[in-house]
C-alpha positions in Angstrom: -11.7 -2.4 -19.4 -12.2 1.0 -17.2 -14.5 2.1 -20.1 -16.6 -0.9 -19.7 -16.6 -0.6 -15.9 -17.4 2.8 -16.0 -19.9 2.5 -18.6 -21.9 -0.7 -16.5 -21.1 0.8 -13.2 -21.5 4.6 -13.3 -22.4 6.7 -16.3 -26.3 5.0 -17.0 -27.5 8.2 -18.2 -25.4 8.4 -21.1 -26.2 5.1 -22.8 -27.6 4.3 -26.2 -30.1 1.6 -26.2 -27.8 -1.4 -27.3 -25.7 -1.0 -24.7 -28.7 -0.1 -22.1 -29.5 -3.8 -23.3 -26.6 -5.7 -23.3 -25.7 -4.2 -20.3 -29.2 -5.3 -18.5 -28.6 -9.3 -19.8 -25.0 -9.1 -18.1 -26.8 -7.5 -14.9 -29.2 -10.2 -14.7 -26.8 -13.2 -15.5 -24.6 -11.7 -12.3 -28.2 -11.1 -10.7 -29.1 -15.1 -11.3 -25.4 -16.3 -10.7 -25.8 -14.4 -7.1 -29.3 -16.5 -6.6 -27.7 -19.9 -7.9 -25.2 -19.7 -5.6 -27.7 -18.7 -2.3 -29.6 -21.6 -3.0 -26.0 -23.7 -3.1 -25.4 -22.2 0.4 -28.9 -23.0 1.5 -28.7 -26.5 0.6 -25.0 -26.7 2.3 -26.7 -25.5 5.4 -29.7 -27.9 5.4 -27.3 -31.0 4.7 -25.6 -31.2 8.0 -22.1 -32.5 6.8 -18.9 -31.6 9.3 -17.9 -28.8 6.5 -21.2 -28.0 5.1 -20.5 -24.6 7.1 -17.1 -23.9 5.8 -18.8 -24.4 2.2 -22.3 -22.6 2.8 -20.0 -19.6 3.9 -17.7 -19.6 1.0 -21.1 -19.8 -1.3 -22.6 -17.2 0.6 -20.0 -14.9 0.2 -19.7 -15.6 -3.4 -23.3 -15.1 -3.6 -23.0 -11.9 -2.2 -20.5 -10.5 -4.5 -22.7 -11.7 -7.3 -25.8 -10.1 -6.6 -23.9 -6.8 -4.8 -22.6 -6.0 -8.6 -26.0 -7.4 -10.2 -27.7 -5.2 -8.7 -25.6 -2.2 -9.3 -25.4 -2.8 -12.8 -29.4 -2.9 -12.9 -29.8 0.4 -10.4 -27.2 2.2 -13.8 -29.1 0.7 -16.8 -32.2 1.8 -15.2 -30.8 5.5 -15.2 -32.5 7.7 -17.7 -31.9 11.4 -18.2 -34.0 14.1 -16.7 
């Protein structure tokens, strides 16, 4: 697992092209998870329930965590050498 983390998360330069791709999908599947959920929390907000704040929250932060490490596994996979 540390080898996969490190790989997604930190060492971009040194990938080979399969892993530059599968790497990218998983990116952009955290990337549109992030998105699905901020549109969850945007409805939540609009709907006016008693707890549709508690709930837009919860998605929000959820959303954040999702596109906070979809994003940093793009900015890696992105990294070529100089």
């Amino acid at each position: 697992m540390e080898v996969f983390n490190r790989s997604w998360l930190k060492n971009g330069e040194s990938m080979s092209l399969i892993q530059r791709i599968g790497y990218t999908i998983f990116s952009l599947l955290f990337f549109g998870a992030g998105l699905f959920l901020c549109q969850s929390a945007m409805i939540e907000l609009r709907s006016g329930d008693e707890n549709s704040q508690v709930f837009a929250a919860l998605f929000a932060l959820a959303s954040l965590f999702f596109l906070v490490f979809g994003i940093l596994g793009l900015r890696n996979v992105l990294r070529f050498k100089q």
